[in-house]
C-alpha positions as a printed Julia matrix, in Angstrom:
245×3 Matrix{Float64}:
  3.36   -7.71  40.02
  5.27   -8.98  36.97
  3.57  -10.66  33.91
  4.69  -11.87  30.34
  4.25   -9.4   28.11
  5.9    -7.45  25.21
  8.29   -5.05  26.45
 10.78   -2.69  24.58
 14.59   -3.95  25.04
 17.42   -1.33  23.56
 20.72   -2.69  22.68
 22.97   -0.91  24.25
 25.79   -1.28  21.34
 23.65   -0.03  18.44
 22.67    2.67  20.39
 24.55    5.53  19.31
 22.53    7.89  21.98
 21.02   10.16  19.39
 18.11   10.76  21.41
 15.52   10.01  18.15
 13.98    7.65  20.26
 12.83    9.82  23.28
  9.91   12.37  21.91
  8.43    9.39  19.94
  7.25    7.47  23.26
  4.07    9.1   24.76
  4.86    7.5   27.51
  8.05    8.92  28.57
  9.38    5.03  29.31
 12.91    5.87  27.55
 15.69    8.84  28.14
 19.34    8.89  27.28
 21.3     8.51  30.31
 25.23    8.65  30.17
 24.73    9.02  26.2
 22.63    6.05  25.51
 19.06    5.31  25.52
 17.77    3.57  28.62
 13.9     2.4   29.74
 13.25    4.35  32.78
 11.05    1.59  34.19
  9.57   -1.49  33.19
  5.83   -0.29  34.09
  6.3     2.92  32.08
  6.51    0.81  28.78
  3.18    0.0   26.92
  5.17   -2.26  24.36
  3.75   -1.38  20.91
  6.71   -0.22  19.53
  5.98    3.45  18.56
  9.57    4.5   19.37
 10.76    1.93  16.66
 10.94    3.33  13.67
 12.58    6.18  14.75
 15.89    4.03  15.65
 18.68    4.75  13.0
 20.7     1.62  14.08
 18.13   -0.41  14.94
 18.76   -0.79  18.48
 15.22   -1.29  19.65
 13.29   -3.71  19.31
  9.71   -5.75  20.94
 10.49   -8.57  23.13
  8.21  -10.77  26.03
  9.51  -11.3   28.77
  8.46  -11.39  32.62
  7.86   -7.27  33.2
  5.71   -4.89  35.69
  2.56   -4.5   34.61
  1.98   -1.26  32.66
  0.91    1.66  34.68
  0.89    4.55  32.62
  3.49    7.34  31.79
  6.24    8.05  33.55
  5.58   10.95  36.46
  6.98   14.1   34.02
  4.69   13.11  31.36
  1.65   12.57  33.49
  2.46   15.82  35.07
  1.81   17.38  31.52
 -2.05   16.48  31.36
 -3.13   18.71  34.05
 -5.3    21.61  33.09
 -2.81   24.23  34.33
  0.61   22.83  34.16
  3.73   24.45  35.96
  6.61   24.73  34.2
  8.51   21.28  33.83
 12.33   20.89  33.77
 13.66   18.13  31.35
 13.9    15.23  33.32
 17.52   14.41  34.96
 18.12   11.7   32.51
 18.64   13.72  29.8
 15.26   12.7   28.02
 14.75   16.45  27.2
 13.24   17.02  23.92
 15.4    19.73  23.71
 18.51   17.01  23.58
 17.07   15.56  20.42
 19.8    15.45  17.78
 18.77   17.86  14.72
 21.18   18.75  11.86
 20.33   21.76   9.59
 20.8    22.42   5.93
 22.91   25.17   4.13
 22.35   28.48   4.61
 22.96   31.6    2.12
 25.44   33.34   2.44
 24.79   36.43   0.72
 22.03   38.49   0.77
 20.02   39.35  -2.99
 21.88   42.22  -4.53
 20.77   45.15  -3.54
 19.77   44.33  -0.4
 21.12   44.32   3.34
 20.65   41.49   5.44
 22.1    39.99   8.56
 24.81   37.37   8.52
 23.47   33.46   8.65
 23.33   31.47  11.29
 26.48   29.47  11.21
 24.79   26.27  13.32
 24.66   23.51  11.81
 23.21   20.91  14.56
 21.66   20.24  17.71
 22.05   20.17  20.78
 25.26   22.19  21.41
 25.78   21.54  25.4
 28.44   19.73  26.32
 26.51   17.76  28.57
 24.09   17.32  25.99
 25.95   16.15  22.9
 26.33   12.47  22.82
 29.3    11.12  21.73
 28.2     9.16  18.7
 26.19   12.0   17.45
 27.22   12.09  13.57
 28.02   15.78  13.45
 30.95   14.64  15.19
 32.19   12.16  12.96
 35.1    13.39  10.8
 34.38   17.0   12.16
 36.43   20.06  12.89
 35.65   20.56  16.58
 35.09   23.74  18.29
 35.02   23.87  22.03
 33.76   27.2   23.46
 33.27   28.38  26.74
 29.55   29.85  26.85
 30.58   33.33  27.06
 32.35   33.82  24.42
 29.54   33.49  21.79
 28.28   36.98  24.04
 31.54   38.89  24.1
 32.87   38.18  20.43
 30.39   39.6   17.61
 31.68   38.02  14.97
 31.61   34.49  16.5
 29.39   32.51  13.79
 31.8    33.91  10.87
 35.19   33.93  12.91
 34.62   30.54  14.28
 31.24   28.42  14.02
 31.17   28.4   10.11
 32.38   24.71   8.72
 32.61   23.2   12.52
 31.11   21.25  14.9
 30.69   23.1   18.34
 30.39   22.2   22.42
 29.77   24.73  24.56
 30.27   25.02  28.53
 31.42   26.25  31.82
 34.5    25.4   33.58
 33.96   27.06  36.79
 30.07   25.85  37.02
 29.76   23.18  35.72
 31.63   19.46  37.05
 34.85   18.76  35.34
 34.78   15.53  35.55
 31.77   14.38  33.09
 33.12   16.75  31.27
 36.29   14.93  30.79
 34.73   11.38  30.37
 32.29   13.22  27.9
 35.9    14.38  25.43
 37.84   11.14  26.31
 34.23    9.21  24.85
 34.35   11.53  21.76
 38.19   10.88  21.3
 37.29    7.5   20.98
 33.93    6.99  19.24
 34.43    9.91  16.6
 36.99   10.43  14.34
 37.0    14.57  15.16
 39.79   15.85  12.7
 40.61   19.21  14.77
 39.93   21.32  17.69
 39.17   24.46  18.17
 39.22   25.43  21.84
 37.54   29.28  22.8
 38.05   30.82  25.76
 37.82   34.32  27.71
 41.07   35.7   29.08
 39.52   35.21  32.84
 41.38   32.74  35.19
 38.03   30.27  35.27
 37.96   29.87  31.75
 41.04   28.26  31.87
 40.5    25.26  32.74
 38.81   24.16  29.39
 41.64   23.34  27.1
 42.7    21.14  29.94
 39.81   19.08  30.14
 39.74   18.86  26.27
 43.44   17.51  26.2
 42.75   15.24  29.4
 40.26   13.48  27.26
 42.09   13.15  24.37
 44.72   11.74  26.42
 42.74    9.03  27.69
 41.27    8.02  24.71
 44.68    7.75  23.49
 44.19   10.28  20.53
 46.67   12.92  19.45
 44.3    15.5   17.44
 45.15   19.09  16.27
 44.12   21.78  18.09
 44.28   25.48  18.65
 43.73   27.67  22.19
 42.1    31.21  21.02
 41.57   34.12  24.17
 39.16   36.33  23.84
 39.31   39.44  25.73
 36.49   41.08  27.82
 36.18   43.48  25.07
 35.59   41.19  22.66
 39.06   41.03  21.24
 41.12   38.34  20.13
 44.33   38.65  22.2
 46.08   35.3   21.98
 46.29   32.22  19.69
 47.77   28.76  20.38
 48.67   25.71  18.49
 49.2    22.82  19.89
């Protein structure tokens, strides 16, 4: 049954689908969804606004309007306040706390003299998926981009230093994972973000192959011409080719 009352409405232009939005709702009413921030469902939104301030562009904001009556939080949420939970999955709509956008400070880079001490994480954001990375997320603007199927990071030691350090970075699968999203996900970037280079990483297996095209097939559509380099790692863990396109 519908009734006026104040509602959350999210405009879909100022949203820039950095997911800041998503762990401040108890409620679980809003989850990016195709790389913007969407109410699940009228009756999972209480309407006071606690996901406001966390908007960077202001996208959200409290309207009334005719709206299912409240009902409580959304079904993954509610699933949470059991005594003994079972593990939960992020929900398919990508309103994951572990999408939320995070960007990290400077690391050092050498370690006090006299001392050993391992190399520094080279990561300088979240998330790194890309499934996961929205297209608008502001590491991306202006960034050197590095594209790397998920195995390499495992088979080349000297990844963070060699590659990571100074960049951006997507990882995926091009044999498991859908193409397709994949390629709307690059031509959306192409177009939103003003990525300077790209890095693609790959291992010398056939499967692996198919990244660099995707990457190109989105910059294609999006109608961008962008540097970028094709590196081959071997199973070994060598570097055994280098392209420039």
């Amino acid at each position: 049954m519908k009734q006026t009352r104040k509602i959350i409405e999210i405009d879909e232009d100022l949203c820039n689908g950095c997911g800041e939005c998503v762990p401040s709702c108890a409620e679980g009413a809003i989850q990016i969804v195709n790389g913007k921030a969407k109410l699940v469902a009228d009756k999972y939104c209480d309407g006071l606004g606690a996901c406001l301030g966390e908007c960077p562009t202001g996208a959200l904001r409290v309207v009334e309007r005719p709206a299912e009556e409240f009902e409580g939080p959304a079904p993954h949420v509610a699933q949470t306040t059991h005594s003994a939970p079972a593990p939960s999955a992020c929900p398919s709509g990508g309103g994951c706390p572990g999408a939320r956008i995070q960007q990290f400070g400077s690391r050092p880079t050498v370690a006090p003299y006299g001392t050993s001490a391992p190399a520094p994480s080279e990561l300088g954001h979240w998330p790194v998926q890309i499934r996961l990375v929205p297209p608008g997320a502001p590491f991306l603007q202006g960034a050197d981009l590095l594209v790397a199927a998920d195995c390499v990071p495992v088979a080349y030691p000297a990844f963070h230093q060699d590659f990571l350090r100074d960049k951006s970075v997507m990882i995926g699968c091009p044999k498991f994972d859908d193409p397709d999203p994949y390629i709307d996900k690059f031509e959306a970037i192409f177009a939103q973000s003003s990525v300077k280079s790209v890095t693609v990483v790959v291992m010398e297996v056939p499967c692996c192959q198919g990244l660099p095209v995707i990457v190109e097939e989105g910059m294609r559509r999006a109608g961008r011409k962008v540097p970028m380099e094709k590196v081959v790692i071997s199973l070994n863990g060598d570097i055994i080719r280098r392209y420039s396109y």
